[in-house]
Residue frames relative to the residue before (quaternion, step in Angstrom):
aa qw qx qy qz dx dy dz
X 1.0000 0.0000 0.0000 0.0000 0.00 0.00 0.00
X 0.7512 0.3781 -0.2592 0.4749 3.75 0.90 -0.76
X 0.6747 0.3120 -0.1351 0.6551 3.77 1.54 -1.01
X 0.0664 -0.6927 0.7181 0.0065 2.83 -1.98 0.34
X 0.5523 0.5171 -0.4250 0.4969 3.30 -0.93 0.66
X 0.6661 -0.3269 0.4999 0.4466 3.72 -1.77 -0.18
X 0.4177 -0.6937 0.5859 -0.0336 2.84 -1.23 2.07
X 0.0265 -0.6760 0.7238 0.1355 3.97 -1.28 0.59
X 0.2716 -0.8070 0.5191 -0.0734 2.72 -0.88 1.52
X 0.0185 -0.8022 0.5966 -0.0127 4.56 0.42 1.06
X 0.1181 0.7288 -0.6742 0.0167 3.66 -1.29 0.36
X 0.0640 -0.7708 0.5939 -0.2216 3.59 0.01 1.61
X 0.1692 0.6922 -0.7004 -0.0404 3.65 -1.34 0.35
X 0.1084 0.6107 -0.7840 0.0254 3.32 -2.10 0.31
X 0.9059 0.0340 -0.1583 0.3914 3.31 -1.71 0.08
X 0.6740 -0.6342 0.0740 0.3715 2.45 0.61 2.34
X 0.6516 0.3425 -0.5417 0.4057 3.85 0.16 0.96
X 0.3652 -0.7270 0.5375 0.2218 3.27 -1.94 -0.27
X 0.4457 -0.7644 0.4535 0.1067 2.94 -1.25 0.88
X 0.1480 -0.8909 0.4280 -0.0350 3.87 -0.53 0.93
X 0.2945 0.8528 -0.4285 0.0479 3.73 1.26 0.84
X 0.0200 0.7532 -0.6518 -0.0861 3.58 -1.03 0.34
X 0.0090 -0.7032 0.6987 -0.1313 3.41 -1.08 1.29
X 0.0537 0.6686 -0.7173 0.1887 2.72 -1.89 1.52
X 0.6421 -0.5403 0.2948 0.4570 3.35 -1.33 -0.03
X 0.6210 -0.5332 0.4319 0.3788 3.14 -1.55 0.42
X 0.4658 -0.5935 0.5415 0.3708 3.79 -1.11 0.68
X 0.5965 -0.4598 0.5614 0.3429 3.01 -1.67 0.58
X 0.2319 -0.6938 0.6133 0.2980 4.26 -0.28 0.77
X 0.5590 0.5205 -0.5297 0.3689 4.21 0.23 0.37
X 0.5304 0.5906 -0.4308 0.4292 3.39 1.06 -0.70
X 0.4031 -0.7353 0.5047 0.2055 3.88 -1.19 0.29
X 0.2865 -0.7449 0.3987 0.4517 3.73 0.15 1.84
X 0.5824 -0.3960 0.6033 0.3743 3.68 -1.75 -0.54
X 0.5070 -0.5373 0.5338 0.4114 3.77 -1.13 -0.27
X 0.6404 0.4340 -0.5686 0.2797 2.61 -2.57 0.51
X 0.8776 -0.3661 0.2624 0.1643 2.69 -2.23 0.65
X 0.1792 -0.7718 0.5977 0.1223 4.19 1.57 -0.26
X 0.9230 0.0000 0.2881 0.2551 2.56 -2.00 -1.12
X 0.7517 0.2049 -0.3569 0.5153 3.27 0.63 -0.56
X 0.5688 0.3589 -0.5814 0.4578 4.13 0.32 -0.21
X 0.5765 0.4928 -0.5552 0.3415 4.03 -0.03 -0.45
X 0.7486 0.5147 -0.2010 0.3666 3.58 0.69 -1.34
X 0.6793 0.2792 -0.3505 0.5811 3.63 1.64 -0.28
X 0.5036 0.5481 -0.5785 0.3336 3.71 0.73 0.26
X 0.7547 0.4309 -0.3258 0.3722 3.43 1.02 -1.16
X 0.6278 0.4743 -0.3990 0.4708 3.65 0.96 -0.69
X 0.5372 0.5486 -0.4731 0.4320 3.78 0.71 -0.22
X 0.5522 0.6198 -0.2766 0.4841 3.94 1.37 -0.96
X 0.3103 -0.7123 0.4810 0.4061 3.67 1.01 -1.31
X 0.4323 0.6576 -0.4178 0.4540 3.12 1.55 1.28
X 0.3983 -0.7940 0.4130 0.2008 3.71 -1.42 -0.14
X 0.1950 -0.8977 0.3426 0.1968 3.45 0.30 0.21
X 0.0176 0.8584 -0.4996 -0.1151 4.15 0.07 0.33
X 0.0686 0.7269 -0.6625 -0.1674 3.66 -0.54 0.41
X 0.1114 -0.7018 0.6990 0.0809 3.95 -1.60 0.52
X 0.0263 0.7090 -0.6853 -0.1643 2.81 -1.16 -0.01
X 0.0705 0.7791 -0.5990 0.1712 3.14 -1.16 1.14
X 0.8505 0.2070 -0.0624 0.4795 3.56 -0.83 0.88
X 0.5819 -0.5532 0.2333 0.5486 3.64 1.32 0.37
X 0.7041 0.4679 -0.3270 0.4222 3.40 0.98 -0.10
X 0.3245 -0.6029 0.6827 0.2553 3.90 -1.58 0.44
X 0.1626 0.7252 -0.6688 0.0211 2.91 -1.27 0.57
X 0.0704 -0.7273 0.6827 0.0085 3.65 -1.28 1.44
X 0.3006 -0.7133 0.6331 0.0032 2.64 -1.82 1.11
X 0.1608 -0.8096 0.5634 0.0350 3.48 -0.60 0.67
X 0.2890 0.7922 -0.5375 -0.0079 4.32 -0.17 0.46
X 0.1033 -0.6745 0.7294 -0.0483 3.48 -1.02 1.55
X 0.5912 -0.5621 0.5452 0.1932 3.22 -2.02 1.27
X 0.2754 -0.6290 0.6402 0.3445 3.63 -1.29 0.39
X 0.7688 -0.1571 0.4201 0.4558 3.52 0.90 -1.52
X 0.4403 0.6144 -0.4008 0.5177 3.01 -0.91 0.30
X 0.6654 -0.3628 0.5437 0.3605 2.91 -2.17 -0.19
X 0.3895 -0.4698 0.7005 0.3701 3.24 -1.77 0.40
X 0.6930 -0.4494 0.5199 0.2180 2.90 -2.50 0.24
């Protein structure tokens, strides 16, 4: 909904959580978004999970992160 174009797609973990990034370009903001729930249902599914969710944009590009514990100790 926010990017368009060919999606990079990174999934990394340590101290016991995981990481979910996907970056792309930034949508053209003339284009009309689609429905649903965006950013903010993504951000309460993942904090409901005990995760966090970050989106930036910077440099023409969007880019969201998502990190959820496996276990373990906290930091």
């Amino acid at each position: 909904k926010h990017g368009t174009g060919p999606v990079t797609l990174t999934v990394g973990s340590d101290n016991h959580e995981i990481r979910v990034t996907v970056t792309n370009t930034i949508r053209d903001a003339h284009r009309p978004a689609e429905g649903g729930f965006g950013l903010i249902g993504m951000r309460e599914r993942v904090t409901s999970a005990g995760g966090t969710l970050e989106s930036v944009t910077a440099g023409g590009q969007f880019t969201l992160t998502a990190t959820m514990r496996t276990g373990g100790r906290k930091k």
